[in-house]
N, C-alpha and C positions, 0 to 999 in steps of 0.2 A: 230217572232222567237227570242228565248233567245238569245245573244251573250255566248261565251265562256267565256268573263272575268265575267258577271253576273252567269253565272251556278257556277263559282268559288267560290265566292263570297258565295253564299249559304252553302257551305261546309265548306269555311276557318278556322270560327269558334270549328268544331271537327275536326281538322287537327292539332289544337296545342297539344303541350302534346305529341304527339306520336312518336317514333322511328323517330331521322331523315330521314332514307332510307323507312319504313313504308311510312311517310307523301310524300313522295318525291313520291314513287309508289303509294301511289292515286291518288294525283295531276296529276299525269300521264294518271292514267285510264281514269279519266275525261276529260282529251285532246282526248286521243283515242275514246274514245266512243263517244264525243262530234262530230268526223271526222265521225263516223258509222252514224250519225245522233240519238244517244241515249244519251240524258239527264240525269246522274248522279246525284243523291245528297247523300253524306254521311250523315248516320243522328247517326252513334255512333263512338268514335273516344277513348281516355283515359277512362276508367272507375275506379274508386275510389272503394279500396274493400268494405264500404259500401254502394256506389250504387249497387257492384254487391249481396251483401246480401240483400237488399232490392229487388231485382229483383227475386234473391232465394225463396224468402219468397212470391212472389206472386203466386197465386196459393194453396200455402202449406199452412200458417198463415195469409196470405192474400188476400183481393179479387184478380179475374180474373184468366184468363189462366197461365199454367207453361210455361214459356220462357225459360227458362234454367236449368241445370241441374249442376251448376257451383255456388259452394258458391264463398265467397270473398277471392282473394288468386288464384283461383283455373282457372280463366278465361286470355287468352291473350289479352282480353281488360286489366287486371288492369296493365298490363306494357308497354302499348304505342305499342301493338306488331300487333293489330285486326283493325278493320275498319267493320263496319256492311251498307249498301248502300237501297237503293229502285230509282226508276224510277222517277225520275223530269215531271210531266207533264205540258205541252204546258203553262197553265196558269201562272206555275211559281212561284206558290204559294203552293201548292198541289202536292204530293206522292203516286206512287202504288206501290202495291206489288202482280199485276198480272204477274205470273210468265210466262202467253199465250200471253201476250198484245205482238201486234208487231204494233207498234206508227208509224213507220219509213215504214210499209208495204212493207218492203223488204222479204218477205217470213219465215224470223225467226225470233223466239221469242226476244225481247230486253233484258227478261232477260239473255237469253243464249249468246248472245253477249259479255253480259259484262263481263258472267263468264270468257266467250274465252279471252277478253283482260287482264282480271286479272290475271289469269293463267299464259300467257306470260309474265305478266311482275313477275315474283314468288309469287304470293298469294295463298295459298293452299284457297279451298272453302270449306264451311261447310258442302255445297249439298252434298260435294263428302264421309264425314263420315257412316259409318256402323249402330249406333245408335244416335238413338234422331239430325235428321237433321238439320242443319242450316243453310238455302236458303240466308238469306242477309249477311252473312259473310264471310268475309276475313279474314287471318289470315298469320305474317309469321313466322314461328318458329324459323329460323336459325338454325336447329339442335337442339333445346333445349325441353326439357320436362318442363312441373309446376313443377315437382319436382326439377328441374335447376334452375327454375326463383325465386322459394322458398327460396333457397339457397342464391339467390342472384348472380348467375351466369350471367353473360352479353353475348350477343349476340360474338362473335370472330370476328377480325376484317375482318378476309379471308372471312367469310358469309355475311358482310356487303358489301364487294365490292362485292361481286359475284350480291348481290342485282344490286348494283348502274348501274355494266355491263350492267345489263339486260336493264333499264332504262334511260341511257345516251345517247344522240342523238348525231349522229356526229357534231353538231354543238357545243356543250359541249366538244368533244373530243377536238375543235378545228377547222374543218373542217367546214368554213362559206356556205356551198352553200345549207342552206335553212334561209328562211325571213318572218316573219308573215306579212298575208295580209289579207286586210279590202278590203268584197265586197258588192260593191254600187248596188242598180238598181234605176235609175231615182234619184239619188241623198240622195237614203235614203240607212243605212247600212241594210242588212239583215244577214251578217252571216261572220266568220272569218276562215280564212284557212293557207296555208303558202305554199311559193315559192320554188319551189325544183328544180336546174336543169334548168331552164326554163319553169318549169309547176305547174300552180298553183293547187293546191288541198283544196276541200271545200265542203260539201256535198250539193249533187247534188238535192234531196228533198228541198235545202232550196232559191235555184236559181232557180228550175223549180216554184217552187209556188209563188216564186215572181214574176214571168211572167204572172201568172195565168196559171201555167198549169197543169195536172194531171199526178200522179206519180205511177208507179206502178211497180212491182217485178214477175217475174215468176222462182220458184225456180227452176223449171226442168231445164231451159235451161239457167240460172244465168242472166239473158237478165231485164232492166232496161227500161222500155218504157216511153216516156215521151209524154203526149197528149195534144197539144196545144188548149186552149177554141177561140183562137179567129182566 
């Protein structure tokens, strides 16, 4: 199983460029979702208005499918404002965008997951648009329209903390009583979690399977069964 700081890692790269409170709230997601036992990787982060006219143009003047419906200018990827995501699979090399896949066989979808964590921490989704859907996107507007960001308007700074609120863990407030921890089985790491209170938290799929054991989910009764092979 991937560690956390490796799933990071993966993404680091389109995390630059973007809104400080943006980047800060993916980094986020990816801890969260990493705790759900669902692997993250951002795969779009800043876009340049001539990437995003070249993405325009696919489709139209260009080979392949329409992606978008946003020349350049017109997108909140070109202001550090989007983040677009897909599913990290096992290998750690490789992305889906099975929007049924549930990896983690906790009874719901991984993509829905991730929406539920992104949501929390303010990222409108794309899914949730009227026309022309956008399943792997995030986005946060702060109040602002394209015709805002056109202008050259910035994000307010009341909208930026209202983000950071959302995203701040009491240990940022100040408030030390959580601790990241590294768990071992048999002296190899399998998985990282963090100390709260006196209780460690780490997903639970990834210490059962290091025992060798099977893991399974029944959504009716929210029950968690763990079946030992040996």
């Amino acid at each position: 199983m991937l560690t956390l700081a490796q799933i990071k890692a993966k993404s680091a790269a389109r995390l630059k460029g973007l809104h400080p409170a943006v980047s800060a709230a993916a980094d986020k997601l990816i801890e969260h979702c990493y705790t759900c036992g669902v692997p993250v990787l951002i795969t779009q982060g800043l876009r340049t208005f001539t990437e995003q006219d070249r993405l325009y143009a696919q489709g139209r003047t260009s080979a392949g499918n329409i992606v978008t419906n946003a020349r350049g200018g017109y997108s909140f990827h070109n202001y550090g404002l989007a983040v677009d995501f897909a599913l990290l699979l096992p290998d750690g090399s490789s992305a889906s965008w099975d929007m049924k896949r549930d990896g983690d066989r906790d009874g719901t979808a991984d993509w829905q997951e991730v929406v539920q964590q992104a949501k929390a921490l303010g990222f409108e989704w794309g899914g949730d648009w009227s026309s022309f859907k956008d399943y792997p996107h995030f986005q946060m507007s702060f109040g602002l329209t394209i015709a805002d960001l056109l202008a050259g308007v910035q994000p307010a700074p009341s909208a930026v903390d209202a983000v950071y609120k959302l995203i701040t863990t009491e240990e940022e407030h100040g408030v030390k009583n959580t601790v990241s921890a590294i768990v071992n089985v048999n002296g190899c790491k399998i998985a990282e979690g963090y100390i709260k209170a006196g209780v460690t938290y780490v997903p639970v799929r990834a210490i059962a399977e290091a025992l060798e054991a099977r893991v399974s989910y029944n959504a009716a009764t929210r029950t968690v069964e763990i079946t030992s092979s040996r």
